[in-house]
TORLUMVO-665296 format. One record per residue: residue in one letter; z, x, y of N, C-alpha, C, O in turn. Coordinates in pm, whole numbers, plus 50000, padded with zeros to 5 digits. Example, Ala and Ser with C-alpha at 12.3 -4.5 7.8 and 13.67 -1.06 7.14 Angstrom:
BEGIN
a507805131949431507805123049550507805132049670508465142449668s507085128549775507145136749894507875129050003508045134150114
END
This chain:
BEGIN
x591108624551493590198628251599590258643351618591358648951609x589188649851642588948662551637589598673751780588958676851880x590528676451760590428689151882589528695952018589558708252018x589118692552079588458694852184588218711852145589028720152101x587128712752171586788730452154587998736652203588928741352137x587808735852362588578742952453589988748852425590628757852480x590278739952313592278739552325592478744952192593628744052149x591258752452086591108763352017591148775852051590998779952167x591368783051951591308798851995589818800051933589318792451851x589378808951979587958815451977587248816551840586048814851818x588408820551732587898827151606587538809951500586718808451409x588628798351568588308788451533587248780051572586868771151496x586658782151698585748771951818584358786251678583528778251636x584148794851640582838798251545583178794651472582178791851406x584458790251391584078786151266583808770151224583268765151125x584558763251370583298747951400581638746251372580908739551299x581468759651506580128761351542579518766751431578398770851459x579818768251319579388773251201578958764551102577918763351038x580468756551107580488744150996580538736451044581708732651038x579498724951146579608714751209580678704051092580238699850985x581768702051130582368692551031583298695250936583748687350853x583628708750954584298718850878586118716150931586878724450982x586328705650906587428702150985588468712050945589128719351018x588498710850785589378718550722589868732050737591028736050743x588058742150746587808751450808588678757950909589398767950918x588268746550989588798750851160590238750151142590898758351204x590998739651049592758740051068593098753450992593888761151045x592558756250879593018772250793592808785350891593388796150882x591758781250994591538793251035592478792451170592908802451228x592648782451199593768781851316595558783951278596548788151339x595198777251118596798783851080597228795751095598268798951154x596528802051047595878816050968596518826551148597508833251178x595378822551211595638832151322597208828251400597918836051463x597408816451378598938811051513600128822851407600828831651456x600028819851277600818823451151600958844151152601868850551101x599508851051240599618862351232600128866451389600648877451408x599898855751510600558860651628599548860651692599798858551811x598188862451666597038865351744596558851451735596278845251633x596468845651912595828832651933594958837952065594898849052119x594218823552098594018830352260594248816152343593798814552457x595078805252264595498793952299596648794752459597758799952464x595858787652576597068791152679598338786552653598548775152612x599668798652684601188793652663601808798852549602978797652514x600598806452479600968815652360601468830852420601288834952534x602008836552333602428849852349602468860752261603458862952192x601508867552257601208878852055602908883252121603398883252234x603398886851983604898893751995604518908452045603558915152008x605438911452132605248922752205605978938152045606908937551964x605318944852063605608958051955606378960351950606878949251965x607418968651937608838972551936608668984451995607668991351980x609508987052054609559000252134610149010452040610189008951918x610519019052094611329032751988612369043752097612129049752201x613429042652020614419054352062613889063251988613379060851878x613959078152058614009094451990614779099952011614819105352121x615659101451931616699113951952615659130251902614639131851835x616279136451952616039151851958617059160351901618079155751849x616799172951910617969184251863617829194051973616629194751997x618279199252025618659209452119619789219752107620719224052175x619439220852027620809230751993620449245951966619499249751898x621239252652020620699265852058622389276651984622279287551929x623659269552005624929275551957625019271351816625529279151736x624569259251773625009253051656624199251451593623089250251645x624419250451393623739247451314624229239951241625399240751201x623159228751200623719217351142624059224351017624149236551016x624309215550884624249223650746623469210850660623809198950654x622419217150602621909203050545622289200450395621849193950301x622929205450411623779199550253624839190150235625399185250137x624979188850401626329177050415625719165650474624689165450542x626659153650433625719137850487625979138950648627009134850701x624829145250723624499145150831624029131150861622869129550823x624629119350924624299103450968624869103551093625919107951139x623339094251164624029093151266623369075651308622579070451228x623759068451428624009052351375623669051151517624249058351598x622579040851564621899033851676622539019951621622459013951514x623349017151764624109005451726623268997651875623129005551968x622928988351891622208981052008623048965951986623528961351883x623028960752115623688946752120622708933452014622998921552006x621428941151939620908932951876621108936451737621448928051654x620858951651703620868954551553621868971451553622508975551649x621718978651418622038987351372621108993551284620648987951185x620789006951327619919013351246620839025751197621759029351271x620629031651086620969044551052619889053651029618809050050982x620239068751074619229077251039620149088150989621309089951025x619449095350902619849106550821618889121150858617669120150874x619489132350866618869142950956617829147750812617879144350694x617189154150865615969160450776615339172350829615509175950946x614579178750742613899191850820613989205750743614749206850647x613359214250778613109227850710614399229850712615199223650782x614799243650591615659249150611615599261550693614469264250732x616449268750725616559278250829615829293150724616209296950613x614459299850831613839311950783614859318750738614769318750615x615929325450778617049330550760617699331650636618739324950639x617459339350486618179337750402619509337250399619869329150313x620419342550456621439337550486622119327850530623339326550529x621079318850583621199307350623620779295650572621059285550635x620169294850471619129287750424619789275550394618949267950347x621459267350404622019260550380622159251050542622979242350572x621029256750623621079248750776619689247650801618759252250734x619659240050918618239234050963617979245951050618829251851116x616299249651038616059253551126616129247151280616779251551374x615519239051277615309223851366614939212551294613889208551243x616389207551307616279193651257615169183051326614889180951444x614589176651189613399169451288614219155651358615289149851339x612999153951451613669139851541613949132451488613749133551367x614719117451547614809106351422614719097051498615569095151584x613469087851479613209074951515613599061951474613399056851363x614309055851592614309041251581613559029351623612919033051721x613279016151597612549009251615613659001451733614608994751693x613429003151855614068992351977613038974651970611938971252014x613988968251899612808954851932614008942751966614828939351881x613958937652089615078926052128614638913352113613488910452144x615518903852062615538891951975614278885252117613958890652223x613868872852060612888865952204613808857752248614698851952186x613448857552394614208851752474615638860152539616628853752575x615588871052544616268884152575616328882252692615298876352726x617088884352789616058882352945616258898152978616928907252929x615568896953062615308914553129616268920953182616908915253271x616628934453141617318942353203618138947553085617978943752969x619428960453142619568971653064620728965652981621568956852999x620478972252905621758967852805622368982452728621768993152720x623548979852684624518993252645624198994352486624118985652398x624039009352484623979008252334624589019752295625419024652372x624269026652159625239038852160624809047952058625219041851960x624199059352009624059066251920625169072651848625419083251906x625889071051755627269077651710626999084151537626029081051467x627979092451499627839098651373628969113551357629819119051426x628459115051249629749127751208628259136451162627389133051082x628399151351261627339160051257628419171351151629639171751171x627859178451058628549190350989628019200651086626789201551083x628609208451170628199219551241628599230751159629129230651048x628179242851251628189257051252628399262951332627359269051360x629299265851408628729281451546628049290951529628639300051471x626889293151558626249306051538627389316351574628049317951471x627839323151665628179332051698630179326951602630899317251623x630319336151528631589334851488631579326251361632559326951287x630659318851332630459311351217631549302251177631759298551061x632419297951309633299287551275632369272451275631449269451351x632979263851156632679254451099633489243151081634609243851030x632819229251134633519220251160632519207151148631289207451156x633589192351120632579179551118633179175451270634229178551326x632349169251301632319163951487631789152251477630729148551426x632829145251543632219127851543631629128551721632099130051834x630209126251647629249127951830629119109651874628739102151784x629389105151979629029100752078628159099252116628339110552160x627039095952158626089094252290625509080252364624409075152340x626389075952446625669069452533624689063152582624249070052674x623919050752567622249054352596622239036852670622809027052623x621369037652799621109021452835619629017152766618779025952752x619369004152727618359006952706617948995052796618778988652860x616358991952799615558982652907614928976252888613748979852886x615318960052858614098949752842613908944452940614608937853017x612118949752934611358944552989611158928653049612008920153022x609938925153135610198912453183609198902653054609138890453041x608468914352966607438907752872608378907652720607838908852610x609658906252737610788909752601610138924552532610298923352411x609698933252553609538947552518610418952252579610678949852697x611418964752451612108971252493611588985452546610618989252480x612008995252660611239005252683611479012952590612609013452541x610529020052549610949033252456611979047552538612189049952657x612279052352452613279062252531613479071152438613809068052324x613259084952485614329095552469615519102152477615889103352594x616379107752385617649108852410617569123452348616789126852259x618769133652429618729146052325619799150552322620519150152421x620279157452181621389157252155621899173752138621879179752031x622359179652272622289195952287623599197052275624379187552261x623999213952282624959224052295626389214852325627219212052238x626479210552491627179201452551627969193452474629159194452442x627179185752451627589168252350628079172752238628969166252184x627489187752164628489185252054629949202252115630629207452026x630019204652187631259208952231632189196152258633279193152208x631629191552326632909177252400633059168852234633949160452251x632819168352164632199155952035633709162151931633509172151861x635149155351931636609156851906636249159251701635889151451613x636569173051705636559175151599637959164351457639119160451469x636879163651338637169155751258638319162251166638039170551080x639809157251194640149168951117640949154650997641179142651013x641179167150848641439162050711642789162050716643419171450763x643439149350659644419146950587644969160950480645929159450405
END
């Protein structure tokens, strides 16, 4: 027995009205859409997008060096992402072995379904190769940072910015060698 229009999604209730009898029709095209997320069936839910962390650079004393494995690691109570720094090298021939400004580095925030709402602890961590501008002392620094993040009441995580200045990598306990 056939489905009542009503308790179709839209893209299926034309392709009835198209193919009076098109039974087949109407189930491929109803697979088709439940299978991509887009219904307009009540009690459905399209998956909400993923939000995004941005870290930044702010650094005004220090220069990274981009010749060393600059990683740094978004650890969330759901997943782990790694990002690796990137970006021009510094105008500065003398320098040309550091970032001018390292570009940002994006993560994808997306919490499992059925998450329930509210903040959760997460943590940006990594070993930065610095520089001091002034004095040109040089060192690896295991950075820290802190970050809450916020699911929503629709399981979307909020997007957020984070920036990673002067400060954070003074306090950030230098890495020292065996």
């Amino acid at each position: 027995m056939p489905l009542p229009a009503a308790a179709l999604p839209a893209a299926a209730q034309r392709a009835r009205a198209a193919r009076p009898g098109g039974w087949a029709a109407t189930l491929a095209v109803s697979a088709l859409l439940c299978l991509t997320g887009v219904t307009g069936a009540a009690g459905r839910v399209n998956p909400a997008p993923p939000g995004t962390l941005t870290l930044t650079f702010a650094l005004r004393d220090f220069l990274l060096n981009r010749e060393a494995p600059n990683r740094l690691t978004l650890t969330t109570p759901w997943s782990t992402h790694e990002g690796v720094l990137s970006g021009a090298p510094h105008p500065d021939p003398a320098r040309r072995a550091y970032y001018a400004r390292p570009a940002p580095l994006r993560w994808p925030l997306l919490a499992p379904a059925g998450t329930r709402p509210g903040p959760y602890p997460a943590r940006v961590a990594g070993q930065l190769f610095t520089c001091a501008v002034s004095g040109g002392t040089c060192s690896v620094r295991a950075v820290t940072l802190p970050v809450t993040l916020r699911v929503q009441p629709d399981g979307r995580v909020q997007p957020l910015g984070v920036q990673l200045d002067d400060p954070a990598l003074r306090g950030a306990p230098l890495r020292l060698r065996p």
